[in-house]
Structure formats: C-alpha cells, structure tokens
C-alpha positions in Angstrom: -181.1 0.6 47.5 -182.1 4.0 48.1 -179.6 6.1 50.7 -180.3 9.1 52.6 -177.5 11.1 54.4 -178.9 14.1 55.5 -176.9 16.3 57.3 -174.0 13.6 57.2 -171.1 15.2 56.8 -168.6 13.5 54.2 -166.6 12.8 56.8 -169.3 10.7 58.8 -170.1 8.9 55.9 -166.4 8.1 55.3 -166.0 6.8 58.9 -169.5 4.8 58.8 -167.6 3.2 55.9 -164.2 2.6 57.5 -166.7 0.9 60.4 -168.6 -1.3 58.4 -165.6 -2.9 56.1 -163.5 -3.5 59.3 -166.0 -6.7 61.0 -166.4 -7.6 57.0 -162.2 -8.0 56.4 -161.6 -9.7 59.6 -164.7 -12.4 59.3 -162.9 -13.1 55.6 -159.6 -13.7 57.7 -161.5 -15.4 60.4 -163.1 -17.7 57.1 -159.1 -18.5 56.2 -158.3 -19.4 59.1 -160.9 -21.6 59.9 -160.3 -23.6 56.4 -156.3 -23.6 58.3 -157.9 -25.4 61.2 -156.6 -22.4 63.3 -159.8 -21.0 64.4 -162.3 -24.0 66.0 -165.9 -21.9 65.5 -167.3 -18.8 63.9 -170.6 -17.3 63.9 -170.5 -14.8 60.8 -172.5 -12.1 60.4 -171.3 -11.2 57.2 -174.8 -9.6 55.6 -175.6 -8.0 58.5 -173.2 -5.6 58.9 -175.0 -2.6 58.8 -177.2 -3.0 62.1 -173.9 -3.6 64.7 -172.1 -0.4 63.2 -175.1 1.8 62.7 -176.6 1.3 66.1 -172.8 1.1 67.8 -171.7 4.5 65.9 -175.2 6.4 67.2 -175.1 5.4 71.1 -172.6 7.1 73.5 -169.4 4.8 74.1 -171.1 4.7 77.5 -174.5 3.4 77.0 -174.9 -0.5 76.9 -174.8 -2.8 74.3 -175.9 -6.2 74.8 -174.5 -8.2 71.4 -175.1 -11.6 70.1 -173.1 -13.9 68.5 -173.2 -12.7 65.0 -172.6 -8.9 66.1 -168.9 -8.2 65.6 -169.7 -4.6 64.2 -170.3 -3.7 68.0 -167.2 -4.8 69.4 -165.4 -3.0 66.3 -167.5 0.0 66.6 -166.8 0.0 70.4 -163.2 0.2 69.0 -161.7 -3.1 71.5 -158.6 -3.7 70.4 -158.6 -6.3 68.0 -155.8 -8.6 69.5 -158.2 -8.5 72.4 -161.1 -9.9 70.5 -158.5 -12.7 69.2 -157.2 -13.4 72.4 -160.6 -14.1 73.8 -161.7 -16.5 70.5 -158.8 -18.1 71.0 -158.6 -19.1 74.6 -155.8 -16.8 75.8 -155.1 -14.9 78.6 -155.7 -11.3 77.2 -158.8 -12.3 76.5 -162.0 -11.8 78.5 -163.2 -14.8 80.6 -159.3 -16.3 80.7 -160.1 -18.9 78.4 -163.4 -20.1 80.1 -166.0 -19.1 77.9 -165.5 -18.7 73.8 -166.9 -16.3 71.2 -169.1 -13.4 72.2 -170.0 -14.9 75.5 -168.3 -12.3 77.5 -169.1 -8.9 79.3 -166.6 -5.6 79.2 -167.7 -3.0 81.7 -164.6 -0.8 80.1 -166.5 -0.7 76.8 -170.2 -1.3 77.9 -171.0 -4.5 76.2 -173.0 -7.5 78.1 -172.4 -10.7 76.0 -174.7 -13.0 75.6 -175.1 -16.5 77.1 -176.1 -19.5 75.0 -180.3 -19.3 76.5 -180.9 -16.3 74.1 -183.7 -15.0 76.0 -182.4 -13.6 79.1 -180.1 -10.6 78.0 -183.1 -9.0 76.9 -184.1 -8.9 81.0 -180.9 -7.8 81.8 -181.1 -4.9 79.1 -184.2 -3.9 81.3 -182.6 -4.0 84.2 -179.5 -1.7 82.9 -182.3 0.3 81.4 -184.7 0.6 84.6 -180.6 1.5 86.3 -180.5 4.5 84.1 -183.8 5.8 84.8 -183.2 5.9 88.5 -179.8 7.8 87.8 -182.2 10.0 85.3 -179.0 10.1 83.5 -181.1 10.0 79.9 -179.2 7.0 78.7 -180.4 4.6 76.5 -179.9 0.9 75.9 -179.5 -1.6 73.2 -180.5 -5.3 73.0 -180.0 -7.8 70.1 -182.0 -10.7 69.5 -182.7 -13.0 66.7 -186.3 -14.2 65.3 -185.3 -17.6 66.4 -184.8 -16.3 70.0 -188.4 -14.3 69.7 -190.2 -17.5 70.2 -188.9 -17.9 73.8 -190.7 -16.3 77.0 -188.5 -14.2 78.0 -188.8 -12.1 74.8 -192.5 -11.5 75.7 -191.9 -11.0 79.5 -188.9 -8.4 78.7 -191.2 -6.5 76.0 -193.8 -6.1 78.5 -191.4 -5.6 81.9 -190.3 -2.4 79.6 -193.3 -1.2 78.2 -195.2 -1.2 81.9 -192.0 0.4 83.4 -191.2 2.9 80.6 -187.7 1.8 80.3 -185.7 3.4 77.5 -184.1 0.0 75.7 -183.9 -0.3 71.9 -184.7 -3.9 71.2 -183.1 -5.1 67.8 -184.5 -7.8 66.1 -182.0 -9.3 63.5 -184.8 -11.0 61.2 -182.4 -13.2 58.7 -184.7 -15.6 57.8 -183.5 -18.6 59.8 -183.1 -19.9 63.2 -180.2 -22.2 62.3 -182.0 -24.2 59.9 -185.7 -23.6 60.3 -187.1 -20.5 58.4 -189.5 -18.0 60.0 -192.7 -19.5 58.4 -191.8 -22.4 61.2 -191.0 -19.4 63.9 -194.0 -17.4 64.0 -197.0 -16.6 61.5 -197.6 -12.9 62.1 -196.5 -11.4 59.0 -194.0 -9.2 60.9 -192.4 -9.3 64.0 -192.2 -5.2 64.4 -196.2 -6.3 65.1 -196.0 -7.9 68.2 -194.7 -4.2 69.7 -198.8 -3.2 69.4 -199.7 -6.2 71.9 -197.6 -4.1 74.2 -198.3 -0.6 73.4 -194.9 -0.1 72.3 -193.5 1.9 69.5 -192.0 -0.1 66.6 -190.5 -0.3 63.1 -189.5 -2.1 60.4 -186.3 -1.3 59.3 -184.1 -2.3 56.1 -181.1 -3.5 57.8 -178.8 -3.5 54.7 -178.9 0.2 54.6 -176.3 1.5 56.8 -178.0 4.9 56.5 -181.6 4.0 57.4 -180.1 2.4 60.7 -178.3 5.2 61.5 -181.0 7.9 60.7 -183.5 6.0 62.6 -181.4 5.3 65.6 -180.2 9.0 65.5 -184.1 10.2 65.5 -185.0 7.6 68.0 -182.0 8.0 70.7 -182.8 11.7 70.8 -186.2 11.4 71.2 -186.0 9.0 73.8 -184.2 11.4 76.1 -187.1 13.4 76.5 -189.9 10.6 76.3 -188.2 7.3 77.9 -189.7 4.5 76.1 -188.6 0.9 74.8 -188.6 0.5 70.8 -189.0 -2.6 68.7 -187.1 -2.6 66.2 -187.2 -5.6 63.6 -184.1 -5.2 61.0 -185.1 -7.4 57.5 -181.4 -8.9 56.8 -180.2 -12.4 55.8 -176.9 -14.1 57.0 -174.9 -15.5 53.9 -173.3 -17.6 55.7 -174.5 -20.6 58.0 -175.7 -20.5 61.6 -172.2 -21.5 62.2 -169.4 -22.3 59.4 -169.8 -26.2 60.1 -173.7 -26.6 59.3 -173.4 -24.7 55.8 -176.6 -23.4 54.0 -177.7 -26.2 51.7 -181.1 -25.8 53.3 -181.1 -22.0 51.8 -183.0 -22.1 48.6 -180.1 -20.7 46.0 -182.7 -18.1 44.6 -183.0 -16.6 47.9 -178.7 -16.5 48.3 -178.8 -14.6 45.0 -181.9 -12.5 45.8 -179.6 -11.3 49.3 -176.4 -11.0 47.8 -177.7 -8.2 45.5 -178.6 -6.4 48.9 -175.1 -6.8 50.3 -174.6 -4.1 52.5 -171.1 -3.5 52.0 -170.8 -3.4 48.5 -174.0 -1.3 48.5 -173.0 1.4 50.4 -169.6 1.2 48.5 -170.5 1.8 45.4 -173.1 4.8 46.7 -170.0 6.7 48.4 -168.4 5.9 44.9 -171.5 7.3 42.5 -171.3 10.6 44.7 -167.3 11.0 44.9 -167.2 10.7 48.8 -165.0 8.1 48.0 -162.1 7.2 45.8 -160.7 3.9 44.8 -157.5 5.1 46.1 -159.1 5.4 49.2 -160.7 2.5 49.8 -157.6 0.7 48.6 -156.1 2.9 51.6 -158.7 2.2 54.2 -159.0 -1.6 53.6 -154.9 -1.6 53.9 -154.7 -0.4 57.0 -157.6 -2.6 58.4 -155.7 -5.7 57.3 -152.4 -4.6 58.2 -154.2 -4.1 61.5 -155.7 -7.1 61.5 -152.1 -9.0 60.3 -150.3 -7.7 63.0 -152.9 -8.4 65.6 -153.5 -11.5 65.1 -149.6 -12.4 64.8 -149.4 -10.8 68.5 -152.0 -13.4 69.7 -150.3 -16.2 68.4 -147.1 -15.7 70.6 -149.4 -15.6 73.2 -148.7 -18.3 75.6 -152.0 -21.2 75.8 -153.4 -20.8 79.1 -152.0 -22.9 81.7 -154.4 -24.0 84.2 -154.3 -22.7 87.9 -156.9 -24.9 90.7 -156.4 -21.9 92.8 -157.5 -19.3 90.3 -160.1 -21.4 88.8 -162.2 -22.1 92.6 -161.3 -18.7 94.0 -163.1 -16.8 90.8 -166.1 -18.7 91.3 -167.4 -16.4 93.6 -166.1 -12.4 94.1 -164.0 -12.2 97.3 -165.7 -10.2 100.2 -164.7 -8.9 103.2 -167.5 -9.3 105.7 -168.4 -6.3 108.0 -169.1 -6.1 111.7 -171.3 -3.6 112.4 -171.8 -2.7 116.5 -174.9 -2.2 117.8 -176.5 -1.4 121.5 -177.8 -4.0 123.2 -181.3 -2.5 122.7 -183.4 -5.3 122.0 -187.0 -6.1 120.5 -189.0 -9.7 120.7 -190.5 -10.1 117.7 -191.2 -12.8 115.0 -189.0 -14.1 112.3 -191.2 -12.3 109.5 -190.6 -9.2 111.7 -187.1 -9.5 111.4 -186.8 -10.1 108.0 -189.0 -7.3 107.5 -186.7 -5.0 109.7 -183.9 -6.2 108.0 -184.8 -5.6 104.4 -185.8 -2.0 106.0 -182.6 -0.7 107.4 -180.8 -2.2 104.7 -183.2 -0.1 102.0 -181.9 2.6 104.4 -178.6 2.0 104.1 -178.3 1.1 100.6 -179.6 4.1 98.6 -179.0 2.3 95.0 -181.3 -1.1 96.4 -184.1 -1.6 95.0 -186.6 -4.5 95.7 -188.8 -5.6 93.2 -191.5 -8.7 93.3 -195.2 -9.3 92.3 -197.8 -7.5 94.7 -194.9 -6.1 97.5 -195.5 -2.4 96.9 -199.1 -1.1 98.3 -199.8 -4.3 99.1 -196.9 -5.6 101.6 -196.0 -8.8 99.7 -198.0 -11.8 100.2 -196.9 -12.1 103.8 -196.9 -8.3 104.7 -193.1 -8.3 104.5 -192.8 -5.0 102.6 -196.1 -3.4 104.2 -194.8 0.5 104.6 -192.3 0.6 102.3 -193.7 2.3 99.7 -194.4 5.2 101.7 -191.1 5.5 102.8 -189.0 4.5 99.7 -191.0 5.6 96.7 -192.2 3.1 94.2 -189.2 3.4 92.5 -187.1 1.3 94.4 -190.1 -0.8 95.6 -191.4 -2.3 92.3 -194.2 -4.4 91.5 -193.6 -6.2 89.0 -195.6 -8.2 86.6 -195.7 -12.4 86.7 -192.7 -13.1 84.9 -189.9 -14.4 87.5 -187.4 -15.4 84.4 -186.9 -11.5 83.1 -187.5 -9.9 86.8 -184.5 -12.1 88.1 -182.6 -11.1 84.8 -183.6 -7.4 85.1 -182.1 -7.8 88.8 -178.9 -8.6 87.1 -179.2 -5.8 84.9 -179.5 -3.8 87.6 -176.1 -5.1 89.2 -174.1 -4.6 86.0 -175.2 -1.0 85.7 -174.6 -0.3 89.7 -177.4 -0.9 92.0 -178.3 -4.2 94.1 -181.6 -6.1 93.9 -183.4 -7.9 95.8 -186.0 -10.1 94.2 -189.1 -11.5 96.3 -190.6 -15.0 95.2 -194.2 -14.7 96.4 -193.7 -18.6 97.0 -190.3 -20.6 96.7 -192.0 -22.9 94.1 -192.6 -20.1 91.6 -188.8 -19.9 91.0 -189.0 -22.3 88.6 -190.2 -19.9 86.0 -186.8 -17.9 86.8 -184.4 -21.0 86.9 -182.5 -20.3 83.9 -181.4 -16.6 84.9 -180.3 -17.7 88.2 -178.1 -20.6 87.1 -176.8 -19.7 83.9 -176.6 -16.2 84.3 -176.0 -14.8 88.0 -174.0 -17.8 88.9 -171.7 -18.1 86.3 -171.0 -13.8 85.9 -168.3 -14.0 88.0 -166.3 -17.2 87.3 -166.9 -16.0 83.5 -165.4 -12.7 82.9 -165.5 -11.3 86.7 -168.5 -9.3 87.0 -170.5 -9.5 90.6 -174.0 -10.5 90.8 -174.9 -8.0 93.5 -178.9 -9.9 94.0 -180.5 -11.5 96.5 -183.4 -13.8 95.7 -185.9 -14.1 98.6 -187.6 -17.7 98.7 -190.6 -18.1 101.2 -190.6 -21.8 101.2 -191.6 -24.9 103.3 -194.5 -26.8 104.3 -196.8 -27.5 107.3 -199.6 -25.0 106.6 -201.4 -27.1 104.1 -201.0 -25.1 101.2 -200.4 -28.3 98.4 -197.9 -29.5 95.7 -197.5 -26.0 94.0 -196.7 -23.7 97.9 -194.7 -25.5 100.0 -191.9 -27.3 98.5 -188.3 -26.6 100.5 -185.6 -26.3 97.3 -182.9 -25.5 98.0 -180.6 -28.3 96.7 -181.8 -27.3 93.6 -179.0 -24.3 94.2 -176.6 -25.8 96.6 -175.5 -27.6 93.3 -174.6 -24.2 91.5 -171.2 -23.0 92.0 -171.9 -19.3 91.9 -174.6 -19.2 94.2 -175.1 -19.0 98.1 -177.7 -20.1 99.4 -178.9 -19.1 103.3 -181.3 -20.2 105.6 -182.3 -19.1 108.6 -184.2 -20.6 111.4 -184.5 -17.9 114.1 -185.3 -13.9 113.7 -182.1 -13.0 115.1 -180.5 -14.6 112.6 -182.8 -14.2 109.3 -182.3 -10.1 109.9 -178.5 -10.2 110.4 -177.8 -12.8 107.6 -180.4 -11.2 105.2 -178.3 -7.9 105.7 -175.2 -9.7 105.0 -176.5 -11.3 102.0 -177.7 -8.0 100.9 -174.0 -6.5 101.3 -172.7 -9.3 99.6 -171.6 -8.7 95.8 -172.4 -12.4 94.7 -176.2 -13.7 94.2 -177.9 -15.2 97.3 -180.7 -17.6 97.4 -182.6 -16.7 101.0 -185.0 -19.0 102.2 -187.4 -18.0 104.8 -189.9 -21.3 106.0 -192.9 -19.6 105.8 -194.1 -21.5 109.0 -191.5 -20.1 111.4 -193.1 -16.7 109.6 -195.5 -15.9 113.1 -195.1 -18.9 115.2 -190.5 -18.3 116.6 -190.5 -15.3 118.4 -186.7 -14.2 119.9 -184.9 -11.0 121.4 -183.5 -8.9 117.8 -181.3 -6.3 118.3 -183.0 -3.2 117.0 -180.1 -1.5 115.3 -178.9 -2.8 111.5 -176.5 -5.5 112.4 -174.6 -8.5 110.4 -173.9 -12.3 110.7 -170.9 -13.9 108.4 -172.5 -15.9 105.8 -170.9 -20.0 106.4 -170.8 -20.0 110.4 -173.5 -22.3 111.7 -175.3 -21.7 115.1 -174.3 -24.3 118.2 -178.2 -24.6 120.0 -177.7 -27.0 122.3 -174.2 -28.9 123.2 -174.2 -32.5 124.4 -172.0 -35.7 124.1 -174.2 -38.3 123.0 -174.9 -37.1 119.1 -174.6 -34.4 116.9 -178.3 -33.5 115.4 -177.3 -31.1 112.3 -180.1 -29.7 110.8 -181.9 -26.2 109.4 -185.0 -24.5 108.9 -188.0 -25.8 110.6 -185.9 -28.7 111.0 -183.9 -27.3 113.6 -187.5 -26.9 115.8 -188.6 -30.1 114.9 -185.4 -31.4 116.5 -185.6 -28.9 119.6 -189.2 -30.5 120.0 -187.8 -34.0 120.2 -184.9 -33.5 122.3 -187.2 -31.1 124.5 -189.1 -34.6 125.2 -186.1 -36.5 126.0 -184.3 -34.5 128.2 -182.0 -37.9 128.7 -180.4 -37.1 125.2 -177.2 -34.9 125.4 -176.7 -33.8 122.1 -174.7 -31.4 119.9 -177.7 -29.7 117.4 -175.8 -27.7 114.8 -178.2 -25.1 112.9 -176.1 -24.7 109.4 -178.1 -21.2 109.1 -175.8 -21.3 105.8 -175.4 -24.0 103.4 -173.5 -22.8 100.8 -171.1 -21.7 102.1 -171.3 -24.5 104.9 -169.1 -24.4 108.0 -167.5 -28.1 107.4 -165.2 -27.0 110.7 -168.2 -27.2 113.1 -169.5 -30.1 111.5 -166.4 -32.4 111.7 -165.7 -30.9 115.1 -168.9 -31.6 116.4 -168.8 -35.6 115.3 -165.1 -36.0 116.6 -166.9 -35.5 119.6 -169.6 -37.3 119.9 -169.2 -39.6 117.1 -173.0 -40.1 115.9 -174.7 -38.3 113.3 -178.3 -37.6 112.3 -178.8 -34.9 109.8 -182.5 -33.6 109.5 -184.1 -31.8 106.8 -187.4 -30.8 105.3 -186.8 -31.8 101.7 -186.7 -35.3 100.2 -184.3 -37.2 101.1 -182.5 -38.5 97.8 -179.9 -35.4 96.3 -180.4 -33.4 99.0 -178.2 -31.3 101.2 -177.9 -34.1 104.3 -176.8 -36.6 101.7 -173.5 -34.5 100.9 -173.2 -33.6 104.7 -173.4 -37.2 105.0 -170.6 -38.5 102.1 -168.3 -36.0 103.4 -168.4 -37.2 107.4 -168.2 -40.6 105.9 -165.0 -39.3 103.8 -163.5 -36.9 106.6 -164.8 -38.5 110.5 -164.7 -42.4 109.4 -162.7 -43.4 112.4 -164.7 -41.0 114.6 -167.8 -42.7 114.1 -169.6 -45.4 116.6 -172.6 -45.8 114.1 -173.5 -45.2 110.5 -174.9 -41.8 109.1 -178.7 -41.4 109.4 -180.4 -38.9 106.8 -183.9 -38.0 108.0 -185.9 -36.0 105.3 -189.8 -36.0 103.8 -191.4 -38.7 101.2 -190.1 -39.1 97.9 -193.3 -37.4 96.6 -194.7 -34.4 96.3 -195.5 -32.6 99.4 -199.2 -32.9 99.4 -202.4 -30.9 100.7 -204.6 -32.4 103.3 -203.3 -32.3 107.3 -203.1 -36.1 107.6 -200.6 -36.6 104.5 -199.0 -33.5 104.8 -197.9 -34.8 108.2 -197.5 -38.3 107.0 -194.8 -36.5 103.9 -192.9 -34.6 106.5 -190.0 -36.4 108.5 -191.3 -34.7 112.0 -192.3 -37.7 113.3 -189.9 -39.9 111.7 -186.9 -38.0 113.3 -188.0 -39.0 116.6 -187.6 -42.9 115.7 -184.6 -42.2 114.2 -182.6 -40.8 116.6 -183.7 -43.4 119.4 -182.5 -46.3 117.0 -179.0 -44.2 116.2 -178.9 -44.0 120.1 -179.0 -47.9 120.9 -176.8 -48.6 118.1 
C-alpha cells in the first residue's frame, strides 16, 4: 500500500492516526461485550476505517454528515463524547432518541450528523436537501452522504444522483463498496464493472478510491472540498473496502470465501498505516503504546459511567407529547377587506403571502415554476420569487419529499406539490418513515408541507382521482388537513406552513373552480384541529369533509324538513373529538360521509370512538357512507355509480325513520 502525505505535517499524520485506532479499540470492546451478552447488536465496520475518519477529519465540524450503520469513525471524528455514543446503544437516557431508536439511527444537530433509518435509500435525498439549503445560504458548504452497494440498487440512489446533478448541489456521495449486501456479493447487486461508472449517466464527476488508504481519502477529499467551493457540484465517490466482520455480529461470514478474508486482511487499514508512520519514524512504539492507553482508558471509564446509568423508565406523557413538536398557534389580524374568489385562488394566495412571509420557504414540485403547476396554482411565482425557491423538480417524489426534509434539518421549510394525490405513492417511504417519525425519534421538526390535489368527479380514472388520506391519518407524526371552502384552504394552508411538524394538505381538485366564498385578502391563520359548524339542527349530526361536505349541503338543501348539525372536520389529524361528541349529545344520530372507501377509513374511527364515548347518547346505530370498494374508475356513469353522492341521500332518510 503505497501512502502519500504531502504537505501533512507530522503532527496531522499523528492525529489521522490517533482518529482511526479510536473506532477500531472501541468496536474490539464492543466485540467483548457482545460475547458478555452486554451489548444486544453491533454493526462493525472494522476494515473500513479509513473512509469515516478521512472524510470526517477534512469537512468543517459544521458541514453535515449523513453516516450509516457501520460508520463509527464519523461519530469519533465528530469527537461525541463516547459515553454518549454508549448511552444511546444501550437504551439510556443520555443517549439520543431516549431509548426509542438503537445504533446509528439517530440525528445530532450539535455535531452535524443525520443518522440513517433502516430504508437506506432516503438519506441520500435528505443530503440533497441539506445541500440545496447551503446553496441558498451560498455559505460554500459541502455535504457528505454514505451509502452501501447493497443500498445502490434502490431508487432513491438514482433519483438523489440525478436531483443533485440537475441542481448542482455540492454533496459528496460515498459509496462503501465491501463486497456484500449482507450476504449477497456485488456480482448479484449490479453488473457494471464499477459503480464510480454510473456518475457518467448523470454527468457527474466521480472516482474510484482505495478506501484502506487513510491518505488517499484524505488527499482526495481535501482536493475535492476545496474545489467544490468555487464550482458547486455533487461527487461519486465509490471506496473499494471489505468489512471483516459480518453484516451484523449474529449472521457471521461463512458465506465469505476464506481466500478473500485473507486477501483483505493484508489490506487492513490500521495496521497499514501503522506500520508506514513506523517505517518513517513519525511514530514510536512508545507512542502508540501511549495513544492506544489513553483511548482505552477513555473508553474504560466511559463505558463504566453508562452502566450506573439508570434503564429508562417509561413516561405515557413524554412518549405521546414527543410525537409531534409542540406549537403555539398564531392569530394574525386582518381588515375585513374581502375578495370572492375560488378555492384554487385561495390556495394560491395563500402559498403567496406565505412565500412572502417566509423568506427561507421554498416550494418545489414537477412543472410549478414557468409553468404554474398542473392547476395554475404557482402561475407568477417565478417572477416574483426566483427559481430558487420555486423549483421544478424532476419525476422522482421519494428523493424530492426527502430533499424537503433535508431542507428542514438544515433551516428552511418546504413545501412539496403532488401534481396528483395518487403520485405520492412513489414518495411513501420518506413521508412515513422519515418525516413522521424525526421528531418522536431524536426531536428534530419536520418543517414540510406536502400538497395533495386529490379527489374525484372529473373523470380522470384509477391513477387521478383517488381521495387518500387514511393512508396518513394512520401515521403518528403526521397531520393531515382538508379543506372544503377557500376561506379555509388559505388560512389552514398558512398555518400548516407555520407549523414545524410535516402536513399532508389535501385540496379536492373539484372544489378547484366550482366553491366560490368571501377570503379575507390579508395573510391570515386557522388553528389546525377545530372543525367548522355549517349548518346547526337537532335532528342529526352529518360529519363530513372535502367534497363531502357539498354533497351533504346538496342533500339537506333538498330537504329543507331536516334540521341537522353538519360538522366540516377541515382537520383530521388533529381532529376536534369535542365538537364531534358535543354535537351527537345533542342530537343523538350520526352519519359520517366521505369520499374514500369505506373499509379503514377515517368515518370508521369517527365511528368506533362515538360508539366508545356517546353510546347512551345514541337513538340509532352509526351510518358510514363512503365510495365502492374498488377503484374509482373513469367513465361518467361508474364514476358516479363509485361515489357515495347519491347513496348519502338514502342513507340519511333511513337513519331519520329509525
């Protein structure tokens, strides 16, 4: 192994040392313990060493790191206190996520390190999104993003290559090429010969790096960060390496080949970079007996600390009121200067004076910048925002909602447009695995909204018109809004856009043109979980949302006989359970009405909790009125068959006579 310091000082290369034997002692330690039965899991990175220090000692302690599980160098490097590090393995309270996630999955906005979550892929949006943060503070820093070959296989490496290379975002993206994915070798990953040869598909820079050599790394690194200052780019960067160990302690490497283990262990890169600083009397063997001393004794003492730790005790108030970040909601005044306009005018208006009052927003969706969006909603925006906080972005929902976190952890809010509702499939995992979860895990806001034009009744088929939402009203994490009226779709989308915590906003594409109302024309806000009394009456309570809430105006409208209590919810998550169970105390029968299907959905939990809280207020069972169980299909006569418009009028007479 052939090592290059240039202009390394001996002291550099003494510290580079120090750096790369401290992950290497405590993973033997961590190995001990583990045959103790006092440590459950370990990931070991032991053989890879050199890429965690070398890239951790070369970036600024504040430019971001996003780790994976085998990257202990970077928390080292990053210098966190070790008994912190054991703390957080080890389910205590000094740790991280107060014993709630294990390992690496953690964030640390104090040292600049975004752990990973168990779906490789998305970090490497987020790193985007922390990088495309930087460039709009033109603050010249770059980030860092590791990934596995295993994890190269998955779509959001290819939509986060490209997201960077169209944007020009400065982000390093490591590759830690070891040969397996657990068990399965690369010749069952990929079949390019290298994987530093998919950066040409996106006219990126890229290299192929030796990542035993602690110098290479750093060289390279060094070469690349400065360069990258004055020409903001993303790198791929694919480090040849080999883990020693197995994916994780329990699975072993019997399905190594021993050759191969002998072949790597020659390359250590410890030992190899050892004996160089030996060769050229940088180092002594008095001090490395010195430096690996002090490491353990640190280490020793540490890890003793953590032990009289007391185990976490569980608190039900702590655990619910960390799922979300608390928020004080804002009343802003405003005249009593009024405009009639549509819903899509007020959502439009809304996501306007909010740009306006939010100078770090920035909005980002496929074809909203010169365009307008798909429904016009952003049409003008680029001329008065710039088109770098108006962003068109490329189709690839999973890394754009990830890069919207990104954003977040580095500062700014996002709002992401879905061009349709039903696209957000493709961005599932990053919505509930990753912004849901940030907060209850280690207490980092997801400041994104995630705008979902949804809904049917204009004929656009299967793949346009589904109404999801209880896909997310099942997330703890998330909110989830919608709004039937323009009044309320401006001031609720500027509260969800104030609000630190991710929000799913639905917007019925139908009620776009057709529900005209008096806005105020000044910015303005409505408390997220306070539903909207439209009509009062004694006879039932109608509790519905959406274009549901028209449909049900419609019906009553043609029975003006029917007194009834019709709650919009406007919010369902959080819903306002004191209006609801007021409301039925009252008039003591129910019909909940909504566009999606029926079974799962959001009027079957309205319903089980009546049934649970109003029993002895009720006159007549629950009725749920909601569409087909099928797909919502194309042509005018099924369409309208799928939908419950019709049925709701039925339902409501028969609740009636009951």
């Amino acid at each position: 192994m052939n090592f290059d310091r240039k202009n390394l000082s001996n002291e550099q290369l003494l510290d580079l040392y120090k750096k790369l034997i401290k992950p290497r002692l405590i993973e033997e330690k961590m190995l001990i313990l583990i045959r103790q039965g006092k440590v459950s899991k370990w990931f070991s990175g032991i053989g890879q060493e050199a890429i965690s220090v070398g890239i951790t000692s070369v970036l600024d302690k504040d430019e971001y790191i996003l780790p994976m599980h085998r990257n202990l160098g970077v928390f080292t490097t990053r210098d966190i206190p070790l008994h912190r590090l054991f703390s957080q393995w080890q389910g205590k309270r000094n740790g991280f996520t107060k014993g709630r996630d294990r390992s690496f999955h953690f964030g640390t906005q104090e040292y600049k390190i975004i752990g990973m979550i168990s779906h490789l892929g998305p970090q490497l949006g987020v790193a985007d999104g922390i990088a495309l943060a930087n460039r709009l503070k033109k603050n010249g820093k770059v980030t860092a993003v590791f990934t596995g070959e295993g994890a190269t296989s998955e779509g959001d490496f290819h939509e986060a290559l490209n997201i960077a290379s169209v944007w020009d975002l400065p982000v390093l993206f490591v590759i830690e090429n070891n040969g397996y994915g657990l068990s399965t070798p690369t010749n069952e990953q990929y079949r390019c010969e290298n994987l530093a040869d998919k950066g040409v598909g996106y006219g990126m820079e890229s290299h192929i790096v030796d990542g035993n050599n602690i110098l290479e790394v750093v060289n390279l690194i060094s070469e690349l960060k400065a360069s990258m200052v004055d020409n903001p780019r993303p790198v791929l960067l694919e480090f040849k390496t080999f883990r020693m160990r197995g994916h994780e302690e329990a699975s072993g490497t019997k399905y190594v080949p021993q050759e191969l283990m002998d072949m790597w262990a020659i390359k250590d890169p410890v030992e190899n970079y050892r004996n160089y600083l030996k060769a050229t009397a940088v180092l002594s063997d008095e001090q490395d007996e010195a430096f690996r001393a002090e490491i353990k004794k640190e280490i020793d003492t540490d890890w003793a600390k953590v032990q009289e730790e007391p185990e976490i005790v569980a608190d039900l108030d702590e655990e619910l009121n960390d799922v979300y970040r608390p928020w004080e909601h804002e009343v802003f005044n405003h005249s009593d200067e009024v405009e009639n306009i549509r819903v899509i005018d007020a959502i439009s208006n809304g996501l306007r004076q909010s740009m306006e009052r939010h100078e770090n927003l920035v909005i980002m969706g496929q074809d909203i910048a010169e365009y307008g969006g798909a429904f016009k909603i952003t049409d003008g925006f680029v001329e008065q925002f710039g088109k770098e906080r108006v962003r068109n972005t490329p189709i690839c929902e999973s890394a754009i909602v990830s890069a919207a976190n990104g954003l977040s952890i580095n500062g700014h809010k996002a709002v992401v447009e879905m061009q349709f509702a039903d696209f957000v499939s493709t961005g599932f995992n990053p919505i509930v695995n990753l912004l849901a979860k940030q907060h209850y895990r280690w207490q980092e806001n997801a400041d994104v909204v995630v705008r979902m034009p949804c809904g049917g009744g204009t004929q656009a088929g299967p793949f346009h018109s589904q109404t999801n939402e209880a896909w997310f009203t099942k997330t703890p994490g998330l909110k989830v809004v919608y709004p039937a009226f323009p009044y309320d779709a401006k001031g609720l989308l500027a509260t969800a856009i104030n609000d630190p915590n991710p929000v799913m906003f639905f917007e019925h594409k139908q009620l776009y043109r057709s529900v005209y109302q008096d806005v105020p024309k000044e910015y303005y806000t409505i408390p997220l979980g306070k539903a909207a009394m439209i009509k009062e009456g004694d006879d039932v309570t109608v509790i519905s949302f959406g274009a549901g809430v028209h449909w049900a105006l419609e019906t009553l409208g043609k029975h003006s006989e029917i007194k009834a209590d019709l709650i919009d919810l406007r919010s369902l998550q959080p819903l306002d359970w004191e209006a609801i169970y007021t409301s039925v105390k009252k008039t003591s029968k129910v019909i909940i009405l909504q566009e999606d299907t029926l079974f799962g959905g959001v009027a079957s939990d309205i319903s089980a909790m009546i049934m649970e809280n109003c029993f002895e207020y009720l006159d007549a069972p629950v009725r749920r009125v909601g569409s087909l169980e099928s797909a919502i299909p194309f042509m005018k006569s099924l369409e309208d068959q799928y939908l419950p418009k019709q049925r709701f009028e039925t339902e409501l007479l028969e609740l009636l006579k009951y």
